[in-house]
KEPAVO-866638 format. One record per atom (N, C-alpha, C): residue in three letters; atom name; x, y, z. Coordinates in nm, 2 decimals, always signed. Atoms other than C-alpha are relative to their C-alpha. Layout:
<recs>
Ala_CA_X_Y_Z .
...
</recs>
This chain:
<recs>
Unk_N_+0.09_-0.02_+0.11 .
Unk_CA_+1.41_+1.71_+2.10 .
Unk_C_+0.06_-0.07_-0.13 .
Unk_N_-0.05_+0.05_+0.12 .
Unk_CA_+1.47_+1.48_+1.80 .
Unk_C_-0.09_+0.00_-0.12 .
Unk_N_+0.02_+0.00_+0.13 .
Unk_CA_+1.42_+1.55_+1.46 .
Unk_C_+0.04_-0.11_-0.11 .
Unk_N_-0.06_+0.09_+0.16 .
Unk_CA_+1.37_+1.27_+1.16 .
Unk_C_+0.05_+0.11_-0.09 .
Unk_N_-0.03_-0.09_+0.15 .
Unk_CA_+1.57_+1.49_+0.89 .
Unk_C_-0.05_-0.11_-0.15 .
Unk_N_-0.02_+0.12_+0.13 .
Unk_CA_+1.56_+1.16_+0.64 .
Unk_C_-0.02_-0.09_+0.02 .
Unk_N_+0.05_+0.16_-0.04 .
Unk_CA_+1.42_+0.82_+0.66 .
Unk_C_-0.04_-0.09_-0.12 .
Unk_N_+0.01_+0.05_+0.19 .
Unk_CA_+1.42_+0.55_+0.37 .
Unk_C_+0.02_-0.15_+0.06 .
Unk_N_-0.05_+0.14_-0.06 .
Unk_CA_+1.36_+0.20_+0.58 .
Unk_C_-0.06_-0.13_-0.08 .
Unk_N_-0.02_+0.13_+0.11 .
Unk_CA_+1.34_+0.03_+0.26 .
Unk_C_+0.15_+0.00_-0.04 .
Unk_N_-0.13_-0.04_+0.02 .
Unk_CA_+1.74_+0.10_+0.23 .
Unk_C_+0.06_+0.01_+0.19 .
Unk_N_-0.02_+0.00_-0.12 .
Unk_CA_+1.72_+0.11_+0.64 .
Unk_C_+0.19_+0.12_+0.05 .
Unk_N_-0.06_-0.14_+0.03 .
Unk_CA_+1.88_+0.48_+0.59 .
Unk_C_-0.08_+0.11_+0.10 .
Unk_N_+0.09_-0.14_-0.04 .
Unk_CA_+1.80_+0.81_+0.82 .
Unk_C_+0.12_+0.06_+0.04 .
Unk_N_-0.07_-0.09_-0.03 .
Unk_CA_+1.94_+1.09_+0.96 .
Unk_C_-0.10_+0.07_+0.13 .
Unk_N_+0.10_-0.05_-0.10 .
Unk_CA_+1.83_+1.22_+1.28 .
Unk_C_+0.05_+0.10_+0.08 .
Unk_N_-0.05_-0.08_-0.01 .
Unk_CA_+1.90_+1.53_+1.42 .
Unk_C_-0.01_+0.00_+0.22 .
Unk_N_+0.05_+0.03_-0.15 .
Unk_CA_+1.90_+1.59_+1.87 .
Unk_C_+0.02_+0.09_+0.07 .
Unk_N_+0.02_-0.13_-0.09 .
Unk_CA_+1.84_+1.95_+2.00 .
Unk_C_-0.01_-0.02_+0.19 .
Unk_N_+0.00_+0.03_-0.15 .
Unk_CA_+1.91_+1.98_+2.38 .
Unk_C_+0.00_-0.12_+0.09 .
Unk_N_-0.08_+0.17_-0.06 .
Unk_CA_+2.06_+1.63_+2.47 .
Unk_C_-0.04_+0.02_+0.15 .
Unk_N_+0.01_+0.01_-0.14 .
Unk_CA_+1.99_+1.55_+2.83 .
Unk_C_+0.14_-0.03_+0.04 .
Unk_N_-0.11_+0.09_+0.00 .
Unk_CA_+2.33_+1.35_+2.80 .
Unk_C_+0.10_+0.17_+0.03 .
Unk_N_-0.10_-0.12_+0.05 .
Unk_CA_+2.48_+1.73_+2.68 .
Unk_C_-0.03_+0.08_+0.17 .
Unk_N_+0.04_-0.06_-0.07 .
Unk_CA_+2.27_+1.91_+2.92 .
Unk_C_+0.07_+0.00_+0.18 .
Unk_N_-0.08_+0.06_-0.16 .
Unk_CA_+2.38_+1.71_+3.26 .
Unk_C_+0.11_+0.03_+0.01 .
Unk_N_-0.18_-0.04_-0.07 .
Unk_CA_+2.76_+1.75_+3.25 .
Unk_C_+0.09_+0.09_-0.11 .
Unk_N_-0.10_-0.18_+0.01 .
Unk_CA_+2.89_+2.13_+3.17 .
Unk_C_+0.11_-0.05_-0.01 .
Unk_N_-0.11_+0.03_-0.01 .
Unk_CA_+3.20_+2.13_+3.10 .
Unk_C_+0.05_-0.12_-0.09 .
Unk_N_-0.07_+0.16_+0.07 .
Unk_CA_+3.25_+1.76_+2.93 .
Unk_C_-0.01_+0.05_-0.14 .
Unk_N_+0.00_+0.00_+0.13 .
Unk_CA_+3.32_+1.74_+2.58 .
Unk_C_+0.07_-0.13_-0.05 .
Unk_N_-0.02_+0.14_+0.16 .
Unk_CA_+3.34_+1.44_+2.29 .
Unk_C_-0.18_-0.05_-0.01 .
Unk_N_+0.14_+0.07_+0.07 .
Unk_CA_+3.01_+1.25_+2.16 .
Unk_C_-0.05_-0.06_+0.16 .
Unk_N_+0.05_+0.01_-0.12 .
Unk_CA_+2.84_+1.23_+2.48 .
Unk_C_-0.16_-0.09_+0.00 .
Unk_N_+0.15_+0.00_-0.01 .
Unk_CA_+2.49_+1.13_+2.32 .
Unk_C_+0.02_-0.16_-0.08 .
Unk_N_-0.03_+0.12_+0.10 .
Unk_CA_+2.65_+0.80_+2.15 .
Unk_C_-0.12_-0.14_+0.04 .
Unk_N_+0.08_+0.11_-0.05 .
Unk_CA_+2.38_+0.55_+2.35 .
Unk_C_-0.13_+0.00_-0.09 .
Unk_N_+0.12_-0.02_+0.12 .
Unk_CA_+2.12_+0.67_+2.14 .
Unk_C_-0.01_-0.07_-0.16 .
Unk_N_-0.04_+0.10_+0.14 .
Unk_CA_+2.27_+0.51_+1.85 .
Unk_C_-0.08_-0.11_+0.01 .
Unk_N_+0.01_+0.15_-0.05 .
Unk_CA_+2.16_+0.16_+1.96 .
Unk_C_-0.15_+0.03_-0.01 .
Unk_N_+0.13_+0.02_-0.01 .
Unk_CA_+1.81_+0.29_+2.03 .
Unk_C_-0.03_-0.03_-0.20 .
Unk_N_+0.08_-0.04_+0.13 .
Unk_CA_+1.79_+0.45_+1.63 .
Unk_C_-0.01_-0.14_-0.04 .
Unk_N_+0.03_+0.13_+0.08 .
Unk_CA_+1.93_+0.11_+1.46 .
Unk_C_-0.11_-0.14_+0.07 .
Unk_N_+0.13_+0.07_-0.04 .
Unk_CA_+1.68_-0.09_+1.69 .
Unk_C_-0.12_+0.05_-0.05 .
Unk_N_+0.10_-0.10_+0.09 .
Unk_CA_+1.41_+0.15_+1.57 .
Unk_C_-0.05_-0.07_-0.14 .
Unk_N_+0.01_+0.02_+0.13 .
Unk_CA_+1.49_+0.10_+1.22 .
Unk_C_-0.03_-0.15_-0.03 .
Unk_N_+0.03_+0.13_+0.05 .
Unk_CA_+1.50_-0.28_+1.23 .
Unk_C_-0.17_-0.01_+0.06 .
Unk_N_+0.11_+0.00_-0.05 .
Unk_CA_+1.16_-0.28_+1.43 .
Unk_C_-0.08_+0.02_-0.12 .
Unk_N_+0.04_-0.04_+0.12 .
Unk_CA_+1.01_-0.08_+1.14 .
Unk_C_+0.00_-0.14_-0.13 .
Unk_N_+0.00_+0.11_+0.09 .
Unk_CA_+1.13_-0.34_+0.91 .
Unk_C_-0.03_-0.17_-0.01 .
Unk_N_+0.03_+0.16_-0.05 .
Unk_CA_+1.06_-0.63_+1.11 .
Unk_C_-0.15_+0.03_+0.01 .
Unk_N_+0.13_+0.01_+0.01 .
Unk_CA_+0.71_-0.53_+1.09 .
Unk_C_-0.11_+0.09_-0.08 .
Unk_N_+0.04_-0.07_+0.07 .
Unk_CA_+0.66_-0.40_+0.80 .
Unk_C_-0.11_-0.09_-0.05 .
Unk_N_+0.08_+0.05_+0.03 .
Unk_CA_+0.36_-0.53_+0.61 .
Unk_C_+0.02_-0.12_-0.14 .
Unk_N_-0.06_+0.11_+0.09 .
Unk_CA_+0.39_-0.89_+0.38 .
Unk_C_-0.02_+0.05_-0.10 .
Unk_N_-0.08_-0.02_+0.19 .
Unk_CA_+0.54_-0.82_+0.03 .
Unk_C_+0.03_+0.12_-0.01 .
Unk_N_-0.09_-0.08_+0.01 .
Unk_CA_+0.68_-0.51_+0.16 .
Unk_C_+0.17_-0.02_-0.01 .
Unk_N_-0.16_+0.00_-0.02 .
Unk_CA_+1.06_-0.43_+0.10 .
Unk_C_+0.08_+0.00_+0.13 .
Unk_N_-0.05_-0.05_-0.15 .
Unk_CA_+1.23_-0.48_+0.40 .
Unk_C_+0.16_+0.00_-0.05 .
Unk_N_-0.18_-0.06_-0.02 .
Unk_CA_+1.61_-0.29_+0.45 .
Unk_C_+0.06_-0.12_+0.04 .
Unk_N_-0.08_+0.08_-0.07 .
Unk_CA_+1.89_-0.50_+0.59 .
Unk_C_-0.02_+0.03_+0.15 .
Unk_N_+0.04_-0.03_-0.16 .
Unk_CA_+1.96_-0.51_+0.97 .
Unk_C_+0.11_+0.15_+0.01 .
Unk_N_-0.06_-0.12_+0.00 .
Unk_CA_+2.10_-0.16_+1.06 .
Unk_C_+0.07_+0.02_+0.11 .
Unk_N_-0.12_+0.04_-0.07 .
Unk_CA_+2.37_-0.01_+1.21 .
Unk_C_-0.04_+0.19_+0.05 .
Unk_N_+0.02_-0.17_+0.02 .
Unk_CA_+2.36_+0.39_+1.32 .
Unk_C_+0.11_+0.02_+0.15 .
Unk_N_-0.11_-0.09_-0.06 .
Unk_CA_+2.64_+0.62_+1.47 .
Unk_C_-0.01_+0.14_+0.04 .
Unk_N_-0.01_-0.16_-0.03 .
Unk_CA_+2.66_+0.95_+1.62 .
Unk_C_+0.13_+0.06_-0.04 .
Unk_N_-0.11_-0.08_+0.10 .
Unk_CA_+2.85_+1.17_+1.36 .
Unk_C_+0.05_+0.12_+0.06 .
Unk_N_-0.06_-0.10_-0.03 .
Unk_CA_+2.86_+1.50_+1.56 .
Unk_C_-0.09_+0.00_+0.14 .
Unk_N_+0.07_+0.01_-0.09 .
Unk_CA_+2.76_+1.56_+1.89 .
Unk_C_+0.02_+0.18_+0.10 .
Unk_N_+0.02_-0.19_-0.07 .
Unk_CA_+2.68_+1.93_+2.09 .
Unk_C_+0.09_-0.01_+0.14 .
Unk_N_-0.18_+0.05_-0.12 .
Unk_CA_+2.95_+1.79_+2.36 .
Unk_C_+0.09_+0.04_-0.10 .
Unk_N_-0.13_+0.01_+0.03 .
Unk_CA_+3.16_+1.83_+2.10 .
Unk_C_+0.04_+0.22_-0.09 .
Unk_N_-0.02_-0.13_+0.07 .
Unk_CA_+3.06_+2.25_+2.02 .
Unk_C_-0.11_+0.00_-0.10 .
Unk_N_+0.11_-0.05_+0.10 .
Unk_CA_+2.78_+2.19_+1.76 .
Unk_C_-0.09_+0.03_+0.00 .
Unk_N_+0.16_-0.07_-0.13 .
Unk_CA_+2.42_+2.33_+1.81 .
Unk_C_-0.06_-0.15_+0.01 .
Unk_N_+0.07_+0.06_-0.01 .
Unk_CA_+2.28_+1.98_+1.74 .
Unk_C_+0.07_-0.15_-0.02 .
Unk_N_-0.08_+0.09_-0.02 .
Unk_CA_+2.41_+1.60_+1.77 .
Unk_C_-0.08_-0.05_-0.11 .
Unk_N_+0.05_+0.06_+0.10 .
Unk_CA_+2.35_+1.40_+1.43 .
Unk_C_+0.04_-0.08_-0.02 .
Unk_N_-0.02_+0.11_+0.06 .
Unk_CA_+2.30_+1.08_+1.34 .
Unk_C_-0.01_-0.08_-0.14 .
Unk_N_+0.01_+0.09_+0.11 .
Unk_CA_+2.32_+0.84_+1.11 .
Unk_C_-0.03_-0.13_+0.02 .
Unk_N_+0.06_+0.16_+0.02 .
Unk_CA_+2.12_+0.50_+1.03 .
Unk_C_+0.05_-0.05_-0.12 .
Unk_N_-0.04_+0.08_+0.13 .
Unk_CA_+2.24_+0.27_+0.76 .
Unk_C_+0.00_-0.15_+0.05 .
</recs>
């Protein structure tokens, strides 16, 4: 279940939150940033958005996003970051 907390893809900026990982869910027992593939999707996302945004809109730079904490690693929910 993913949550936009924050989105600003004139600054190609978010924050996304990811209740019940399938990544978390499949292997019990494992622990570190398990949900890190998802990164790749968000900053694709974000450039999409901006690669088709509408002419003489602002468009962000090309984006980059990381998985800051992840429910493999103990948290309730794995969060990202776009920039």
């Amino acid at each position: 279940l993913f949550s936009i907390v924050e989105a600003d893809p004139a600054t190609s900026n978010a924050r996304i939150h990811l209740h019940h990982s399938s990544f978390v869910l499949a292997q019990p027992g494992k622990h570190g940033k398990l949900c890190y593939m998802f990164a790749g999707w968000f900053a694709g996302a974000m450039d999409w958005v901006n690669d088709t945004a509408p002419e003489g809109a602002a468009k962000g730079p090309r984006a980059k996003s990381a998985e800051m904490q992840c429910a493999g690693e103990g948290h309730d929910c794995c969060v990202f970051h776009v920039t």
